[in-house]
N, C-alpha and C positions, 0 to 999 in steps of 0.2 A: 141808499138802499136800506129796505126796514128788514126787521128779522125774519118778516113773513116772505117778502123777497128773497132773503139767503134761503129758506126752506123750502119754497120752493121750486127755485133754483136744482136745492138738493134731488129734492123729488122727482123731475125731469132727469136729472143726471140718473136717477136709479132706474126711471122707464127705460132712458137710454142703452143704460149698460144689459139691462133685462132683453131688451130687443136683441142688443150683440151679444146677447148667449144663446139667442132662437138664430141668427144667421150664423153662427159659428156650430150649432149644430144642425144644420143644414146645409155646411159649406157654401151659402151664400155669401162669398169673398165681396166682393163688389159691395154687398147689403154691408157688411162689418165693416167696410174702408169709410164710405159712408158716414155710417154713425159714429164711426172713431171720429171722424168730423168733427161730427156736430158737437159730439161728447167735448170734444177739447177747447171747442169756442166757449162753449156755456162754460165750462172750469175756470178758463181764463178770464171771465166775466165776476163769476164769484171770487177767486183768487185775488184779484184786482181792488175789489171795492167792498167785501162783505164782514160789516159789523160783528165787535164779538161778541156770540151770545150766551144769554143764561136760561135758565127754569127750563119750563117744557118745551121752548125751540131750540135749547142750547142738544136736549136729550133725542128732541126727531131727528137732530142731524148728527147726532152721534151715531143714530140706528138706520139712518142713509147712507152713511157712512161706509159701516156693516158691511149691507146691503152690495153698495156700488163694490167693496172688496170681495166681496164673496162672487159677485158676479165677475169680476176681473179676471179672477184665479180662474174661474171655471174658463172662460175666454182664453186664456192663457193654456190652458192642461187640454182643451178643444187644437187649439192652432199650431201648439209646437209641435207634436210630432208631423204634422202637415207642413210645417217650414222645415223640419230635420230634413223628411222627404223632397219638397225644392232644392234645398243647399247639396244634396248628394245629386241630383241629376243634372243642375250646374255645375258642378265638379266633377262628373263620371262618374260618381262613386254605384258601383250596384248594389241594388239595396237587398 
């Protein structure tokens, strides 16, 4: 795997994660399980095999990085109170 491989790798993981903030603000659950998918094979594909880098692809993928975090959180701060919401209706709890 060359650096341009792990970068774009990265890149696709940031489309990814960018999509699961448009179906998490849409509650398109289904859409998000999904790309959580796909997002985890492709991880596990760079995880696996991906060269360390330097200069300006060591820097895109620091800023895909970013990116994929920034979009996580948001995915995350979208989905919990909509799990908080599940886990009290499987428990009785009223909300």
């Amino acid at each position: 795997m060359t650096s341009t491989d792990v970068v774009s790798i990265y890149e696709q993981l940031a489309g990814l994660t960018n999509q699961m903030v448009v179906a998490a603000r849409t509650s398109d659950w289904e859409g998000l399980d999904h790309l959580e998918r796909e997002c985890a094979i492709k991880a596990s594909h760079v995880a696996s095999a991906a060269p360390a880098l330097s200069g300006a692809p060591r820097l895109r993928k620091i800023d895909l990085l970013k990116q994929i975090l920034a979009n996580d959180r948001e995915v995350r701060d979208l989905t919990e109170p909509w799990m908080v919401q599940v886990d009290n209706v499987m428990h009785g709890v009223a909300a």
